[in-house]
Structures are given as C-alpha cells and as structure tokens.
DRENBAVEX-51422 format. One record per residue: x, y, z of N, C-alpha, C in turn; residue number from 1. Coordinates in nm, 2 decimals, padded with zeros to 4 digits. Atoms other than C-alpha are relative to their C-alpha. Last residue first. Layout:
<nodes>
((X, Y, Z), (X, Y, Z), (X, Y, Z), NUM)
...
</nodes>
This chain:
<nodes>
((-00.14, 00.05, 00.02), (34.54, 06.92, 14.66), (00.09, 00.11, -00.01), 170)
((-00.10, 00.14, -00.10), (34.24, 07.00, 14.89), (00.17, -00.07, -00.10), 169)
((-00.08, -00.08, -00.09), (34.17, 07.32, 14.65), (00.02, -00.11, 00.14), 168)
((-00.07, -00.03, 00.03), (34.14, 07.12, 14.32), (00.06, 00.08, 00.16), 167)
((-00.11, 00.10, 00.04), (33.91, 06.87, 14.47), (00.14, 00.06, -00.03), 166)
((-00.08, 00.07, -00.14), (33.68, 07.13, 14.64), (00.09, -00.07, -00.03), 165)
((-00.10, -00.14, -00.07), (33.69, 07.35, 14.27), (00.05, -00.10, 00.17), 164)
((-00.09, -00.06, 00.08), (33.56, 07.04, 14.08), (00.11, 00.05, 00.13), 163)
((-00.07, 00.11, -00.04), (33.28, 06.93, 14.35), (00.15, 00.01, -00.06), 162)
((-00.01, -00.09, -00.12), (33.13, 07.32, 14.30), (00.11, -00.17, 00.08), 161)
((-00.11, -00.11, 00.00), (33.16, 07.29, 13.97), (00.05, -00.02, 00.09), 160)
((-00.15, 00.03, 00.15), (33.03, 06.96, 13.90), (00.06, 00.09, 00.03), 159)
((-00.11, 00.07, -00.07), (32.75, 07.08, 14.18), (00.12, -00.06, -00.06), 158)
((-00.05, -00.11, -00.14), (32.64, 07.38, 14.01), (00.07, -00.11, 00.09), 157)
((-00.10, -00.06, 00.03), (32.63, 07.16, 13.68), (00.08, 00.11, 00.16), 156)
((-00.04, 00.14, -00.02), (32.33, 06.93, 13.85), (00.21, 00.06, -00.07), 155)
((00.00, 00.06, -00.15), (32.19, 07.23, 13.99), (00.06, -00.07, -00.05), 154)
((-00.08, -00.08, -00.06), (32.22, 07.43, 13.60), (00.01, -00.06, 00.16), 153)
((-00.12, -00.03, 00.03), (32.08, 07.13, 13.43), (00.12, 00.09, 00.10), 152)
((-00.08, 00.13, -00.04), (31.81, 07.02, 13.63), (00.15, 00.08, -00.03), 151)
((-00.02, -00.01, -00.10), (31.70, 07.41, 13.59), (00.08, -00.14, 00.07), 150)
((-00.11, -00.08, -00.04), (31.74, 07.36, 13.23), (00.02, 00.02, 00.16), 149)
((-00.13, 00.06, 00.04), (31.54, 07.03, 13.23), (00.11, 00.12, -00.01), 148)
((-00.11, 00.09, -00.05), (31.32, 07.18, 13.42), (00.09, -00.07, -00.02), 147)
((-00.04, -00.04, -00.13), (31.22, 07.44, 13.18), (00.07, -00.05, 00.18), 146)
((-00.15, -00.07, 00.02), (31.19, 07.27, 12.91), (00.06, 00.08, 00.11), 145)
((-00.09, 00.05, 00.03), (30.96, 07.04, 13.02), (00.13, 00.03, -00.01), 144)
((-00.03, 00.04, -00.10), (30.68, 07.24, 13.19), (00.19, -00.08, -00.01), 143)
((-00.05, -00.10, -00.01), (30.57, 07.38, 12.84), (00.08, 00.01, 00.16), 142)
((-00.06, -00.02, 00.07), (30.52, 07.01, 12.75), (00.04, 00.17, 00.04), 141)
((-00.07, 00.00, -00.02), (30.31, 07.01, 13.08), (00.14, 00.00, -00.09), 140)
((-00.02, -00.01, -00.09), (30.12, 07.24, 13.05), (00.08, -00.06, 00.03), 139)
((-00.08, -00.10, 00.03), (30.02, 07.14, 12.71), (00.08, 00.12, 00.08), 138)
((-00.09, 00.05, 00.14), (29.94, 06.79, 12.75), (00.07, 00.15, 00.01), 137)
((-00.13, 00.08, -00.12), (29.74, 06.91, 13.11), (00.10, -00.02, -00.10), 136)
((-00.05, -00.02, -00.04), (29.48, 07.14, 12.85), (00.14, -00.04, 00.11), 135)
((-00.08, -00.11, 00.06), (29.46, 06.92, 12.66), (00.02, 00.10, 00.07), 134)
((-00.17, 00.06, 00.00), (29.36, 06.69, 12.95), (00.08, 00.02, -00.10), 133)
((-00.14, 00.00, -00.07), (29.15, 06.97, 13.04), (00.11, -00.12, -00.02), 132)
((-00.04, -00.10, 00.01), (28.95, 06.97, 12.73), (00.10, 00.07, 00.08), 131)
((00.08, -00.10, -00.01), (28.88, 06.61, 12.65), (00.07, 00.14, 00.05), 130)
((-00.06, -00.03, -00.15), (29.08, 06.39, 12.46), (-00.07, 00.13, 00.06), 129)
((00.02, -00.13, -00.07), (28.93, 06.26, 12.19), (00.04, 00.03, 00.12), 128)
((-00.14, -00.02, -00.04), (29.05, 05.85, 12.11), (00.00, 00.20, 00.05), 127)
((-00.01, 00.13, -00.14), (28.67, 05.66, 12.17), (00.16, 00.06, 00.01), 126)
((00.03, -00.03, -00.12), (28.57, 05.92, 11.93), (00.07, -00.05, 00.11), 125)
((-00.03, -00.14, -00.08), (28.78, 05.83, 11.68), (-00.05, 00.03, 00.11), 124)
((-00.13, -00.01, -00.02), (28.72, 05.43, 11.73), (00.04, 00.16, 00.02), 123)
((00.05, 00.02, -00.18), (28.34, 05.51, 11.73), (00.19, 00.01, -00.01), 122)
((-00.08, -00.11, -00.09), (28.38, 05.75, 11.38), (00.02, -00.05, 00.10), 121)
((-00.12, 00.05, 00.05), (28.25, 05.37, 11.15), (00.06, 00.13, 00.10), 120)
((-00.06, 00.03, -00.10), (27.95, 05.45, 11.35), (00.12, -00.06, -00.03), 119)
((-00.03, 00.15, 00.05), (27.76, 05.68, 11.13), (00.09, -00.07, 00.10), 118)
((00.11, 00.08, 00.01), (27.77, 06.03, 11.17), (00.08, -00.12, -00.05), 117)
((-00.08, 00.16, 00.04), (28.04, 06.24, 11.35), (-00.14, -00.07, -00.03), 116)
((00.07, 00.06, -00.03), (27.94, 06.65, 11.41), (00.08, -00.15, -00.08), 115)
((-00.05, 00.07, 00.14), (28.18, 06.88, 11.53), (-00.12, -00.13, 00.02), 114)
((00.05, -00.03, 00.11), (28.10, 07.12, 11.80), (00.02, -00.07, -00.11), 113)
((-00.07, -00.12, 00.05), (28.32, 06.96, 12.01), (-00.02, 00.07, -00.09), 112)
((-00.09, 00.01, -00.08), (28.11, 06.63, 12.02), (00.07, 00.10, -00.05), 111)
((-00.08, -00.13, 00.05), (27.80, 06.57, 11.81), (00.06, 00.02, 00.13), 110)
((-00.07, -00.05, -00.18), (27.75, 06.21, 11.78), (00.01, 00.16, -00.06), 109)
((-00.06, -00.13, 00.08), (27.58, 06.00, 11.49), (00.06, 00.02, 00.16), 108)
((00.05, -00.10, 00.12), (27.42, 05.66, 11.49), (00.09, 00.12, -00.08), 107)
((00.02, -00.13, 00.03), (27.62, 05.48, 11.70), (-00.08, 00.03, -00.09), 106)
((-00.07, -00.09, 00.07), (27.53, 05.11, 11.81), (-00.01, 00.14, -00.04), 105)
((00.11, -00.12, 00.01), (27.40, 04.96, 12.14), (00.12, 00.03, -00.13), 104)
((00.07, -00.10, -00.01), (27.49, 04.60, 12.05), (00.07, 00.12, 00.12), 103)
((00.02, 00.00, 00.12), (27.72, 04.33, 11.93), (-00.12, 00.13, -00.02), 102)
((00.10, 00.09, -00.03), (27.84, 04.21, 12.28), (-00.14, 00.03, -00.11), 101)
((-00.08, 00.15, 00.04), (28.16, 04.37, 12.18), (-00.10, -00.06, 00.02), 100)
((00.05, 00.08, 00.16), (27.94, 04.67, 12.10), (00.10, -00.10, 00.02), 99)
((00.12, 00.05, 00.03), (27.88, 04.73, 12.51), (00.02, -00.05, -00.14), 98)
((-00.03, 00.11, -00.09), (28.24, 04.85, 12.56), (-00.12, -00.10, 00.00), 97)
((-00.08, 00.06, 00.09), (28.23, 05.04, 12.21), (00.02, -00.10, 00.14), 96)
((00.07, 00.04, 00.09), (27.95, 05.23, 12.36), (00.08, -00.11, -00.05), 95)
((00.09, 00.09, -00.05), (28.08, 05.28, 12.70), (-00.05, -00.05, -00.12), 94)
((-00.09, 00.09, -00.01), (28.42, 05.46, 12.49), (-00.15, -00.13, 00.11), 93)
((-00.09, 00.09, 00.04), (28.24, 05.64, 12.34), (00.05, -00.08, 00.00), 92)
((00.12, 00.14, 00.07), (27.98, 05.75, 12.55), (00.08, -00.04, -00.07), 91)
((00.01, 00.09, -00.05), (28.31, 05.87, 12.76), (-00.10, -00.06, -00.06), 90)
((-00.06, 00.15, 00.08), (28.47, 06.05, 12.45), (-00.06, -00.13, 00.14), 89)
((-00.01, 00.06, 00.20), (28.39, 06.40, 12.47), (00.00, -00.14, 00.03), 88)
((-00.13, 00.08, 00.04), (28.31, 06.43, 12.88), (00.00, -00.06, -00.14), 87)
((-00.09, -00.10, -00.03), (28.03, 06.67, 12.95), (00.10, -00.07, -00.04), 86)
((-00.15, 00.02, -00.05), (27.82, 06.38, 12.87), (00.00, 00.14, -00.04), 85)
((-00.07, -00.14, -00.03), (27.48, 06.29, 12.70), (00.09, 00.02, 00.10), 84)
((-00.11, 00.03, -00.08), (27.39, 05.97, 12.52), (00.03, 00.18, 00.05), 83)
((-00.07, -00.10, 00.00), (27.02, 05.99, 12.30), (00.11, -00.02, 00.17), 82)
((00.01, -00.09, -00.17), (26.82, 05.72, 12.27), (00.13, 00.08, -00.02), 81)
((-00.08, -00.09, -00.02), (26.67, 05.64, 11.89), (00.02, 00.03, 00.17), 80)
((-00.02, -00.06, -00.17), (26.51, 05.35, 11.78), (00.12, 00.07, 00.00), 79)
((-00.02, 00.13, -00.08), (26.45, 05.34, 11.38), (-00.01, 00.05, 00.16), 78)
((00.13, 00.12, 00.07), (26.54, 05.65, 11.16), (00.00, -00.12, 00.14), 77)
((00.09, 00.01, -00.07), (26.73, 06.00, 11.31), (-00.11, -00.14, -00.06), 76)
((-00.03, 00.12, -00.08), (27.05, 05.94, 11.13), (-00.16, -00.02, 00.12), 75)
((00.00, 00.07, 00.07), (26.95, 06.20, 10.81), (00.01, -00.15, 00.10), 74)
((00.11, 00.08, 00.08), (26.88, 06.41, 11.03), (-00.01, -00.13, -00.10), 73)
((00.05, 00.12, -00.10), (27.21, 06.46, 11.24), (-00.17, -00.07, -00.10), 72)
((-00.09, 00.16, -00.01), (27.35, 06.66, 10.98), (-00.04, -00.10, 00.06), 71)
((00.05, 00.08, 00.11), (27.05, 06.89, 11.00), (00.05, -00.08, -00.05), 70)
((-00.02, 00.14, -00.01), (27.18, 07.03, 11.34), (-00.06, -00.07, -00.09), 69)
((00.03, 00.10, 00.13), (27.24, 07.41, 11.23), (00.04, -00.17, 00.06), 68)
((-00.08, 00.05, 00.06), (27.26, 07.64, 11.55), (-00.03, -00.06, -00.11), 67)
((-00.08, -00.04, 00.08), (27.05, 07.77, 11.79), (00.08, -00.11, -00.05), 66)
((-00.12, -00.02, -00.05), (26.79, 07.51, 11.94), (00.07, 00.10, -00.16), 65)
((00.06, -00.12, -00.10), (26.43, 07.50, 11.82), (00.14, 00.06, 00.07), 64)
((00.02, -00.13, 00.04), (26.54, 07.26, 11.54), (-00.02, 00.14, 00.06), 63)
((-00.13, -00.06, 00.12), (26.69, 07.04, 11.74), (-00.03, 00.12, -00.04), 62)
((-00.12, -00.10, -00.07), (26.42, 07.01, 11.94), (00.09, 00.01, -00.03), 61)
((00.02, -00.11, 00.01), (26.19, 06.94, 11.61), (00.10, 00.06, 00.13), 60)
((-00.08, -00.14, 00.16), (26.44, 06.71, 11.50), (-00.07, 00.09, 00.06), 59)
((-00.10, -00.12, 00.01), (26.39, 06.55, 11.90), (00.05, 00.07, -00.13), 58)
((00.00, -00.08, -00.11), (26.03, 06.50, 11.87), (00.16, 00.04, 00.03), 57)
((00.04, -00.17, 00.07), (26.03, 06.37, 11.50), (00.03, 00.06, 00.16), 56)
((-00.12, -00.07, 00.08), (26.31, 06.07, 11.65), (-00.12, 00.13, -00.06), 55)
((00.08, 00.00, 00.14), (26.08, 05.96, 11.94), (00.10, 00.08, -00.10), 54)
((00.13, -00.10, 00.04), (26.31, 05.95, 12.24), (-00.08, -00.01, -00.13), 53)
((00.04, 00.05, 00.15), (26.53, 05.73, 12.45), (-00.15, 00.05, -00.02), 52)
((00.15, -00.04, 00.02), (26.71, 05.94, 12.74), (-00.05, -00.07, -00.16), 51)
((00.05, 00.05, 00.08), (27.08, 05.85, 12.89), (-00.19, 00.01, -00.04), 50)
((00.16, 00.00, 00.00), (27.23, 06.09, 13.09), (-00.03, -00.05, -00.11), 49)
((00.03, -00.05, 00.17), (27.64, 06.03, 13.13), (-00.15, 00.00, 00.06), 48)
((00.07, -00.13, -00.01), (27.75, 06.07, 13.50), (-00.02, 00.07, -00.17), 47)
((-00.07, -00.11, 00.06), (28.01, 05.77, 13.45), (-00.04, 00.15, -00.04), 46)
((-00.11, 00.00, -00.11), (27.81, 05.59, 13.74), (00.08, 00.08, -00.08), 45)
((00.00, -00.14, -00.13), (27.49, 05.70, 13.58), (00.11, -00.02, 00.05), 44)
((-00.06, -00.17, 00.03), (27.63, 05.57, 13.24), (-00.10, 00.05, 00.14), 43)
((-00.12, -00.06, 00.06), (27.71, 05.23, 13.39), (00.00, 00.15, -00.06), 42)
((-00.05, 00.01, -00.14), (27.37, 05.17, 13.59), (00.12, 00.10, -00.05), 41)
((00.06, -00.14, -00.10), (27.17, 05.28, 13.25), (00.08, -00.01, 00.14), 40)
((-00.03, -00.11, 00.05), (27.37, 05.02, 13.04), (-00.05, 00.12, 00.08), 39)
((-00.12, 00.00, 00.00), (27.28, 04.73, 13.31), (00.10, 00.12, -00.07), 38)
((-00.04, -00.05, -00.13), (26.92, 04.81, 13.30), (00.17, 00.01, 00.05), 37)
((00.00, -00.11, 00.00), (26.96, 04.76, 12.96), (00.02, 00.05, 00.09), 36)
((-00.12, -00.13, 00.04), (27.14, 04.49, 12.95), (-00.03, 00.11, 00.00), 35)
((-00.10, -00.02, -00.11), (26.88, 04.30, 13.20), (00.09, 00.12, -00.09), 34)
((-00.01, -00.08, -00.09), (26.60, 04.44, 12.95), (00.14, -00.03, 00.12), 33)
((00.06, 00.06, -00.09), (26.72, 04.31, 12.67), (-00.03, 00.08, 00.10), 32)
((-00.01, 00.07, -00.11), (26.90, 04.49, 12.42), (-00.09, -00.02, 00.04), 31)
((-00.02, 00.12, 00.01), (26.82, 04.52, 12.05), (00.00, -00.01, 00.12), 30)
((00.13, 00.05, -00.02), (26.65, 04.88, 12.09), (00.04, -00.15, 00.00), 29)
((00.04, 00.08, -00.15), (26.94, 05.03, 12.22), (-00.08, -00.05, -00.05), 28)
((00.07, 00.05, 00.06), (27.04, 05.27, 11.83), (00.01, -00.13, 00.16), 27)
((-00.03, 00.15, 00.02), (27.26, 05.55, 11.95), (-00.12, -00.13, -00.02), 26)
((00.16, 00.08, 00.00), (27.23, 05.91, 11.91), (00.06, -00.14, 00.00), 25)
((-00.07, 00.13, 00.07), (27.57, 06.06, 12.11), (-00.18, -00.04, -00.02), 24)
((00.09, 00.07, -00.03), (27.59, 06.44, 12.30), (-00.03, -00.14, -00.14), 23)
((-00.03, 00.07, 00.14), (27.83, 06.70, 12.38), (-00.11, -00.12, 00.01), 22)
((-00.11, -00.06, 00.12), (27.87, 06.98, 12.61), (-00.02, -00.15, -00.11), 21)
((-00.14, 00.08, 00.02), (27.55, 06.92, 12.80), (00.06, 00.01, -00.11), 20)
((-00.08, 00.08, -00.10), (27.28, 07.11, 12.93), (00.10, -00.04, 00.02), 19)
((-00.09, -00.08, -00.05), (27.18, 07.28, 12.60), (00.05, -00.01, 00.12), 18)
((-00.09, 00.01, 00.11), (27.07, 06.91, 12.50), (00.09, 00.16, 00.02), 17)
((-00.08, 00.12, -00.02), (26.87, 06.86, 12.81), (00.15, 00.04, -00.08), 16)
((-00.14, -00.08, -00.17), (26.71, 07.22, 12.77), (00.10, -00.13, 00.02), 15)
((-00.06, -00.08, 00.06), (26.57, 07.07, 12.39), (00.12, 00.07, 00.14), 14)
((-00.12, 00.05, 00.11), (26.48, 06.76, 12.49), (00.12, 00.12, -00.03), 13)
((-00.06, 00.11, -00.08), (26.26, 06.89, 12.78), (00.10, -00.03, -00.06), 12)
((-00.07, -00.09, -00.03), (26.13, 07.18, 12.52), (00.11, -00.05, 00.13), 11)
((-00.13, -00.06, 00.05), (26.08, 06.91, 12.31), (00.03, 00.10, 00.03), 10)
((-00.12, 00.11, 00.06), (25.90, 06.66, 12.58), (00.08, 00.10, -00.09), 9)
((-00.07, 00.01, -00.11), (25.67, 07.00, 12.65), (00.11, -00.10, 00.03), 8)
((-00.07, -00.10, -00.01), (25.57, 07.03, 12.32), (00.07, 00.01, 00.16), 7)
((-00.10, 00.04, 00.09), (25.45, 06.69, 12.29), (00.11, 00.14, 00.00), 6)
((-00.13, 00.14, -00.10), (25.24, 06.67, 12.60), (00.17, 00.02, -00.11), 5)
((-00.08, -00.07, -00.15), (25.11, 07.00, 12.53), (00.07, -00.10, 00.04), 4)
((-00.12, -00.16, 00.04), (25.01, 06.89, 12.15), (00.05, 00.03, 00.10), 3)
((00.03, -00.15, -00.02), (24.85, 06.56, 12.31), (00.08, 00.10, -00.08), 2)
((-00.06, -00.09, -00.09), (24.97, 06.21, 12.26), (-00.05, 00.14, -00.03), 1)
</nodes>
C-alpha cells in the first residue's frame, strides 16, 4: 500500500471517529460471510457504521485525534472492525445479540468519554442509558412531585366541595 493510500485511510479513520459520540473495537473475523452480511444489514438499520481496519492504521488515527486514546492500545491485536453509534449502548446490545451465536466479540469501547476494555464490560454497556433518556428519568422524577400535589389539592377540592353540599341540603 502506498504512503498516500495510507494516510488518507487515517485521516478517513480519523474524521469517522470525530463523527460519532462513541465507538466499539470488536473482533468479526470468525464470521462467515452470510453473518456477516447479516451484521452489516442490522447495524445499518440501527444507524451504527461498521468499518474493519488494519489495527497500525487506526493507532496512528488515534493518535492524530485530540485526546489520550492509549488505553485502547493494548486491544488493537488480531482482526479489528470498529462499531460506531451516537447511541451508547446500541453496539452493545447488537454485540451481545450476535455473541449467543459465540461470535463478534468486544475488544474495548469508548463510550461517554470513558474507556471499557476487554469484553467482560459487554453486560455494562449493554445497561447505559443514553443522554436523553437521562435526560427523560430526570424530568420526569421532577414531574412527580408536583402532580401528585396538584392531584392532591383537585381531589381535596372536591371532598370539600362534596362536604359543604351535604351539609347544606340537610
């Protein structure tokens, strides 16, 4: 492969990865091709991007990216394709739907700026809740109290208000 070919794959790698809020190495080389084709249908319908890369070509896009991703190094061995998502936890949870059938496994993940190696994290991941449905948890717990006083005072306004008719018919 060329120097221009290679540099151009990690500046590819590299815009991919600031693309998307979070992103999963996973180890595909066992499957077949039907499963494969079969994994690539399922994450374009859950609008993941799946890309399998040379592991030096993405450390160096790593490296070319702000931040510190040298935690992930150490998982870069063997076949590498890379899971990408805006949604924390849906490779997760495609991953762990595919490992009943004993393949694609995790490597690493970085998800919420936090990084997860190894694939004993799939269960965590697979329980993340992404950003608006913390946000919805907390909206509506602050939702709660407040209808329940408002229940309260309607459901007391009529007790009163049934009260007082009773007393003034007798």
């Amino acid at each position: 492969m060329r120097k221009e070919d290679k540099s151009t794959i990690i500046e590819t790698i590299a815009a991919t990865i600031k693309g998307y809020d979070h992103f999963y190495l996973t180890d595909i080389a066992t499957l077949n091709s039907a499963k494969t084709s079969d994994l690539r249908r399922e994450c374009a319908k859950q609008e993941i991007k799946l890309m399998v890369v040379k592991n030096t070509l993405l450390q160096k896009a790593l490296e070319s990216l702000e931040g510190d991703y040298s935690e992930l190094n150490a998982s870069l061995k063997g076949n590498t394709a890379i899971m990408f998502s805006n949604s924390a936890n849906a490779p997760a949870k495609l991953i762990a739907k595919y490992k009943k059938e004993g393949i694609p496994s995790l490597k690493a993940a970085y998800v919420q700026e936090s990084f997860y190696v190894g694939s004993q994290n799939l269960s965590a991941l697979e329980n993340i809740k992404s950003k608006n449905e913390l946000i919805g948890d907390v909206i509506a717990a602050l939702q709660s109290p407040a209808k329940n006083v408002i229940s309260a005072l309607q459901s007391g306004g009529n007790t009163i208000h049934g009260v007082l008719e009773t007393l003034s018919k007798r």
